[in-house]
C-alpha positions as a Markdown table, in Angstrom:
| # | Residue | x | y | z |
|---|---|---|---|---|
| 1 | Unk | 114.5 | 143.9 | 51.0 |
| 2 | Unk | 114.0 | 140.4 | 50.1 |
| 3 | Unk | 111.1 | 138.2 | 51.2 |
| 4 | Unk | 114.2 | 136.1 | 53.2 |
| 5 | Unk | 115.3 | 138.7 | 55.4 |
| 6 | Unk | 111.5 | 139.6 | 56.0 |
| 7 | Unk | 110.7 | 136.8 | 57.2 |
| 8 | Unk | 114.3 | 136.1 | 59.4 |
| 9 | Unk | 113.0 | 139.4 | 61.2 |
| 10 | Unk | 109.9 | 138.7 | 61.5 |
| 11 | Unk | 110.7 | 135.0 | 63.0 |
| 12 | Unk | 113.0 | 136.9 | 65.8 |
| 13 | Unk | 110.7 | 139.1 | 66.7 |
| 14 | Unk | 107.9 | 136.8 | 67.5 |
| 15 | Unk | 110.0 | 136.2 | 70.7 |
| 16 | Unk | 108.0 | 138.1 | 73.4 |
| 17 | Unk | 111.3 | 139.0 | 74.8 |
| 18 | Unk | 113.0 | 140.1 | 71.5 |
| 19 | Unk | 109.9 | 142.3 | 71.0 |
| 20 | Unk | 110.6 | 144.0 | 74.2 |
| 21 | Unk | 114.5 | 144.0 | 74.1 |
| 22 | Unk | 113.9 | 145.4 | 70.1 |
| 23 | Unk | 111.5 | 147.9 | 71.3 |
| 24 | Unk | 113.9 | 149.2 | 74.5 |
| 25 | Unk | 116.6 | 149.9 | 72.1 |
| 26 | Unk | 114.3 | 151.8 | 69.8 |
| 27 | Unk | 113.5 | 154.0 | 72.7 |
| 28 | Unk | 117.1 | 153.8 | 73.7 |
| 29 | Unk | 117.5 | 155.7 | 70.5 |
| 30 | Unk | 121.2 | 156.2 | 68.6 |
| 31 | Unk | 123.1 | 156.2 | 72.4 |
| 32 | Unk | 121.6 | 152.4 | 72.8 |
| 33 | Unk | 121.9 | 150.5 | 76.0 |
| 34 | Unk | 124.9 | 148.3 | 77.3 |
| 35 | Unk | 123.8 | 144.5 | 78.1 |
| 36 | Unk | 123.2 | 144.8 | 81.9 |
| 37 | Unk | 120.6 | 147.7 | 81.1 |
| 38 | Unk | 118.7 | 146.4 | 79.3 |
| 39 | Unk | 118.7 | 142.8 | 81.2 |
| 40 | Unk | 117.5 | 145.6 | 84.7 |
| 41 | Unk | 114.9 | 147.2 | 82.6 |
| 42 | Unk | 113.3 | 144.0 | 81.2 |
| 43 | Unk | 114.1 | 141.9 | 84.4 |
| 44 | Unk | 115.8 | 139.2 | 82.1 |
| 45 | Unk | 118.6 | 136.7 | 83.6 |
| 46 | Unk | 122.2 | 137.4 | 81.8 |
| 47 | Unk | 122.1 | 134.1 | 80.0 |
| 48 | Unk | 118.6 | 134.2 | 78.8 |
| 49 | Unk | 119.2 | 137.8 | 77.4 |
| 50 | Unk | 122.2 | 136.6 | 76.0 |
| 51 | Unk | 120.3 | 134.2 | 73.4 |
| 52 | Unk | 117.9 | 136.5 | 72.6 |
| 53 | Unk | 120.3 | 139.5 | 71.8 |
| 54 | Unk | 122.3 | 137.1 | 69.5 |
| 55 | Unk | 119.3 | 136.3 | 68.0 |
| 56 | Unk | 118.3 | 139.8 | 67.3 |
| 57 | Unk | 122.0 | 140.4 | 65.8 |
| 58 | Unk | 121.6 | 137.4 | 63.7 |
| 59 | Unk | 118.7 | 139.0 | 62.6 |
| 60 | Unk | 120.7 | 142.3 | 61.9 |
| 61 | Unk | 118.0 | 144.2 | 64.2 |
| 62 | Unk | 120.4 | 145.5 | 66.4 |
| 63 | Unk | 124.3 | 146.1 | 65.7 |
| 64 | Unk | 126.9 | 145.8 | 69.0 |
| 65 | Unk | 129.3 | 147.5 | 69.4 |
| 66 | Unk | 132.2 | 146.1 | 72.5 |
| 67 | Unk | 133.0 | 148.9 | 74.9 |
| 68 | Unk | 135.8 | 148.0 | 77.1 |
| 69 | Unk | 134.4 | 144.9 | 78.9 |
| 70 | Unk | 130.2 | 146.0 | 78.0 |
| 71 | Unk | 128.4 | 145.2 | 74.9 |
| 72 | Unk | 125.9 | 148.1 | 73.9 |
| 73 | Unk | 123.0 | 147.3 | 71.9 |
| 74 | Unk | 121.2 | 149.4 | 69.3 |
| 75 | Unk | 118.3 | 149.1 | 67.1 |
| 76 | Unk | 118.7 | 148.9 | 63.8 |
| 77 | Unk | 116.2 | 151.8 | 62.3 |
| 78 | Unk | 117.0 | 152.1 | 58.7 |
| 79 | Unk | 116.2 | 147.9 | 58.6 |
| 80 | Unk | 113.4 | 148.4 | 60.4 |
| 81 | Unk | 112.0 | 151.1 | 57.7 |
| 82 | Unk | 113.3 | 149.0 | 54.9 |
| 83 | Unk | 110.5 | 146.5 | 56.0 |
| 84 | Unk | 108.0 | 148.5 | 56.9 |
| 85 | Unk | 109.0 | 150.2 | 52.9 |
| 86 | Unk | 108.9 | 146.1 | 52.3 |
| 87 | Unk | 105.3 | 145.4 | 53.6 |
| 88 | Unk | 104.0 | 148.9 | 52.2 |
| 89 | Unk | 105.2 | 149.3 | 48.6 |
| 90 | Unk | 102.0 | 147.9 | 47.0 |
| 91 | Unk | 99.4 | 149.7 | 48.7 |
| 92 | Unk | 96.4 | 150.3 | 47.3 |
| 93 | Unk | 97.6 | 148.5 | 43.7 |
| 94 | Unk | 101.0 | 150.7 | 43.7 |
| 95 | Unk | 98.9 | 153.9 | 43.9 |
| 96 | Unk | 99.3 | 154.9 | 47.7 |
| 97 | Unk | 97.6 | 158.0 | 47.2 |
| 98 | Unk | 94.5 | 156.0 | 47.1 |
| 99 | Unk | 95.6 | 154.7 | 51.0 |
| 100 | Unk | 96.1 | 158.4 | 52.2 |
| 101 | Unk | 92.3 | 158.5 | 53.7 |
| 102 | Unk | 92.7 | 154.8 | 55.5 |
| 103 | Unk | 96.4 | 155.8 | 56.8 |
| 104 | Unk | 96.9 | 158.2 | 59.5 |
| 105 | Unk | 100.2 | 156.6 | 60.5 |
| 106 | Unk | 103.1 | 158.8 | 58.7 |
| 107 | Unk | 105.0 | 155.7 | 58.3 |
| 108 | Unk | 102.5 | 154.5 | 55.5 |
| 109 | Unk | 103.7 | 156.0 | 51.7 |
């Protein structure tokens, strides 16, 4: 991952609503939610959802996929642990053995 694409991803998700749409699809997991569900679940107007998922595709944290006359949503996970990879790999000087006792997160190397 470049420091470009970090920071695109991190500039869409500073969107309260893109947080929230982002974090619903995680949940969602691999079967991902059509447009209209996630709009009900986050109580977002069509339109205003509309910018923020194209936002979030722009950003490449969700793919869509067109189903008949839906749109379903999914998170893009591997991007997401690209950048979390991104923000990690020089922990502790490139030794992350040395983080092990400050990280209790399994995400951290």
């Amino acid at each position: 991952m470049d420091k470009s694409l970090a920071t695109t991803i991190f500039e869409s998700l500073a969107s309260g609503v893109r947080l929230d749409v982002y974090r619903l699809l995680v949940k969602a997991g691999p079967q991902g939610l059509v447009a209209g569900e996630i709009g009900a679940a986050l109580d977002v107007p069509p339109t205003n959802l509309s910018f923020h998922l194209k936002a979030l595709a722009h950003a490449q944290l969700v793919s869509v996929v067109q189903e008949g006359r839906y749109q379903r949503y999914r998170a893009n996970l591997v991007l997401m642990q690209d950048l979390i990879g991104y923000l990690t790999a020089e922990c502790c000087a490139g030794h992350p053995e040395l983080c092990a006792e400050t990280c209790l997160d399994p995400v951290c190397p």
